[in-house]
N, C-alpha and C positions, 0 to 999 in steps of 0.2 A: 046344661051339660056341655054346650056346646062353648060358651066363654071359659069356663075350666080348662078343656082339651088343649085351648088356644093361650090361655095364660102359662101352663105347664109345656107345651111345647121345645122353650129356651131351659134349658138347665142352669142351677148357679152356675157352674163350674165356666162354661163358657161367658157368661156374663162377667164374669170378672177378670178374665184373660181381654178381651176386649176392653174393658173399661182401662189395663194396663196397658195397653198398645194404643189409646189415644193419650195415654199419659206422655207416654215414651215419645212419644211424635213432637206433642208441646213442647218438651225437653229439648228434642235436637233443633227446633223452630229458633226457641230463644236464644242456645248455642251460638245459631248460627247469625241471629241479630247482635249477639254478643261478640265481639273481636278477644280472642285468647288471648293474656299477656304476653306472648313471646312476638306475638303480630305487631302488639302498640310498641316492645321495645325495639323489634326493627324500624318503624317510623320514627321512633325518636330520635335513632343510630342516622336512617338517613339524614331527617332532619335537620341534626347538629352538623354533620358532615358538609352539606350543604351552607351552613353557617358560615364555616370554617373557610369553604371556599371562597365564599362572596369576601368574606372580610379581608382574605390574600387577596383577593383581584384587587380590589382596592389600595390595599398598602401599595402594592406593586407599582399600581399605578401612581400612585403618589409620589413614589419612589424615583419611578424614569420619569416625572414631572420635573422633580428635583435633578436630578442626574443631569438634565438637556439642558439643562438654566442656570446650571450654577455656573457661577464665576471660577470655582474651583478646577474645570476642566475647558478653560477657555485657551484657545492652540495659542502659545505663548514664543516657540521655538518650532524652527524648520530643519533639521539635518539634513546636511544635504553635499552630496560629494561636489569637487571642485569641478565644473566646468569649462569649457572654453567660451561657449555660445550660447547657452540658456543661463541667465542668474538668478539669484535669488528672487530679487522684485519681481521677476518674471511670476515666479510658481509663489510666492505669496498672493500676486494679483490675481492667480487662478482660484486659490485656495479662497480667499474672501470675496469671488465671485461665486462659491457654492453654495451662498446661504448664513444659516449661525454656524459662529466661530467656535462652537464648543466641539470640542473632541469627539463625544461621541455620536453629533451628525455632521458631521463631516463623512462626504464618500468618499473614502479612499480611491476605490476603485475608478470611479468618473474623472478623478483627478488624475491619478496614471494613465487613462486613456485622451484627456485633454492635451495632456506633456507629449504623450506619444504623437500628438498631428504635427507639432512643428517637426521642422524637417530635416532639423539637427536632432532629434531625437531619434536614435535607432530601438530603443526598449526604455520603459520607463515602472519604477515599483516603489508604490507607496504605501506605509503602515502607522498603525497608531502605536505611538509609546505613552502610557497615562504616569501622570495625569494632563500634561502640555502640552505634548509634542508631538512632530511628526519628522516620520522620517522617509527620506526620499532617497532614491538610487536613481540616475542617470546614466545610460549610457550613450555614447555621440556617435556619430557618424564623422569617418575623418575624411575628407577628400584629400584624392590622390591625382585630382588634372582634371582639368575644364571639357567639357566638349564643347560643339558647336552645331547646336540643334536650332538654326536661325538665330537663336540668341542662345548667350554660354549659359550650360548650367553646370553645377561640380557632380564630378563620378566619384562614389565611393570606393572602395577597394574590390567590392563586389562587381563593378560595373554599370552599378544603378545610378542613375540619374535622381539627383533628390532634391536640388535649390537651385532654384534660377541666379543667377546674380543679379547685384543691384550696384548703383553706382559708390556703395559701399564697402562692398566686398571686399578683399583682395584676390588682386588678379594675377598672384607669382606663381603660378602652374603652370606646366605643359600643356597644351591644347591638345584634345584628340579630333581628328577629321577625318572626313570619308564616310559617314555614316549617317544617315538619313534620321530626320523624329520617327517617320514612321516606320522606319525599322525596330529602332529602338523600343516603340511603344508596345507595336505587337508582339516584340517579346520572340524574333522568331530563332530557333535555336541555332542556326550556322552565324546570324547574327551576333549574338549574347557570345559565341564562341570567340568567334574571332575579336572582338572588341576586348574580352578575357586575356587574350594573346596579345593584343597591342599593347595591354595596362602592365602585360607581362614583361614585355620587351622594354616599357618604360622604366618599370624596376628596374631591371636587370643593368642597364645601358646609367642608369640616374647613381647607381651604386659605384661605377667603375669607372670610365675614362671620362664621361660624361656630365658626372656630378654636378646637380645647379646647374648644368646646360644645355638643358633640352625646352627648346620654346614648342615645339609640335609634332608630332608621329601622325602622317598618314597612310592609310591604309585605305587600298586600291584591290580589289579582287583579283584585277589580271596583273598589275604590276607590284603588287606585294605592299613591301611597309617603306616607307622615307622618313628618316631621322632629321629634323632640324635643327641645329645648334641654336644657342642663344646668341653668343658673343657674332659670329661671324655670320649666320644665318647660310652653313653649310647644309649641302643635303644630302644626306648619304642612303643611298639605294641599297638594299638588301634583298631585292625580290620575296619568293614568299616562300624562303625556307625556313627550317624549325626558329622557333626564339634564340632558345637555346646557340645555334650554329652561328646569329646572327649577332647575337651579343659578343660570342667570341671574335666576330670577324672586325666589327666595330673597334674595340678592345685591342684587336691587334695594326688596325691601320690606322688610328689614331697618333700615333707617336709617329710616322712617317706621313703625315699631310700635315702634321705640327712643322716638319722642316723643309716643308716647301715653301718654294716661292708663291705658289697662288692657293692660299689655303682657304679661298671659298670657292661660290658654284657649288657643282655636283660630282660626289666622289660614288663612283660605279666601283660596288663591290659584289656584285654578283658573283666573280669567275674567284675562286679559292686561292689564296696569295698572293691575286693581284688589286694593284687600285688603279683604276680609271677613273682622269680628273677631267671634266669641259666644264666651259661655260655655263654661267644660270642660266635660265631660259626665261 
């Protein structure tokens, strides 16, 4: 009686809901051991994708293989504006100082910053034109008169010091004196000023009665600026009023120390309409 109680306990009905719910389990088990199709065709998707990629990195690379090595882009032609003091053999020698000759490694940029150290170079820019060539722009520095910093070097128009001279050079410019290297170098600004003003006064004076005959302008703090001719080696005092006043003054006493009798030494034009002539010293 007691094994019957115990065998009828569990009802069918329950019995077979269980037996369904280890079914159902199995089922999402093997689901999930199973990969859906939509999972393998994004593995495929990436897959190929990834193909695709390896096989461009490849061409590519094949490619700028090709590109650096061919003959076809070897620098054949230099454009290059006219200069005065940098020439061509110059910047070809630099160019085939950078490596291979093919166009596209070639540094442009290392190359206009090499151009730029010489000291006739004020700015320099350089590009590629394919498949040859390249093309260069120079600009120069012109010197406008020598100074004398222990040894000459030429001042630009700016008043910068840029080339030493060599026994090469030419030496047909005005000399500027009175001004220290180390003024010059540190750059101090009452310096840079006045130096500004004498390149001024050299214009000015080079332009009009003076033309081609100025060997030297110096410039003294306390006693101003002094004009030196070339031809006669006159010294014309100006003290240290405007440019402007002194170029007029120059200008106008020029043409009456032209008809004197002692037309060197030193012509004192400090006082306004007059000229006071002595001895050199």
């Amino acid at each position: 009686m007691i094994e019957y109680r115990a065998y009828h306990k569990t009802r069918p009905g329950k019995r077979v809901s269980a037996v369904r719910a280890v079914r159902k389990k199995d089922k999402a088990r093997a689901a999930e051991r199973k990969p859906p199709r939509a999972r393998l065709r994004l593995i495929g998707w990436i897959a190929a994708g990834l193909l695709v990629v390896g096989f461009t990195g490849v061409a590519f690379a094949s490619a700028y293989s090709w590109l650096t090595r061919s003959p076809l882009f070897t620098v054949r032609n230099i454009d290059m504006n006219r200069c005065a003091n940098v020439s061509l053999e110059e910047v070809w020698a630099i160019v085939r100082g950078g490596g291979s000759g093919t166009l596209w490694s070639v540094p442009a940029k290392e190359i206009a910053r090499r151009l730029s150290g010489d000291p006739w170079v004020r700015s320099a820019s350089v590009r590629k034109s394919f498949p040859d060539r390249l093309v260069v722009r120079i600009e120069e520095r012109a010197p406008v008169a020598m100074v004398n910093l222990d040894v000459l070097y030429y001042l630009d128009e700016e008043g910068r010091p840029f080339k030493r001279l060599t026994a090469y050079d030419p030496k047909n410019l005005a000399i500027i004196t009175g001004f220290s290297r180390e003024e010059l170098l540190s750059k101090d600004p009452v310096t840079v000023r006045d130096l500004r003003k004498t390149l001024d006064l050299l214009r000015g004076v080079e332009a009009g009665a003076l033309r081609q005959n100025v060997s030297e302008i110096h410039f003294d703090a306390q006693d101003g600026y002094t004009v030196v001719t070339r031809d006669a080696g006159l010294r014309l005092k100006v003290g240290t009023m405007d440019v402007k006043e002194a170029i007029r003054r120059i200008e106008a006493a020029m043409p009456r120390i032209s008809g004197m009798t002692r037309s060197s030494g030193i012509a004192d034009l400090k006082t306004e309409g007059r000229v006071f002539m002595r001895p050199g010293e």
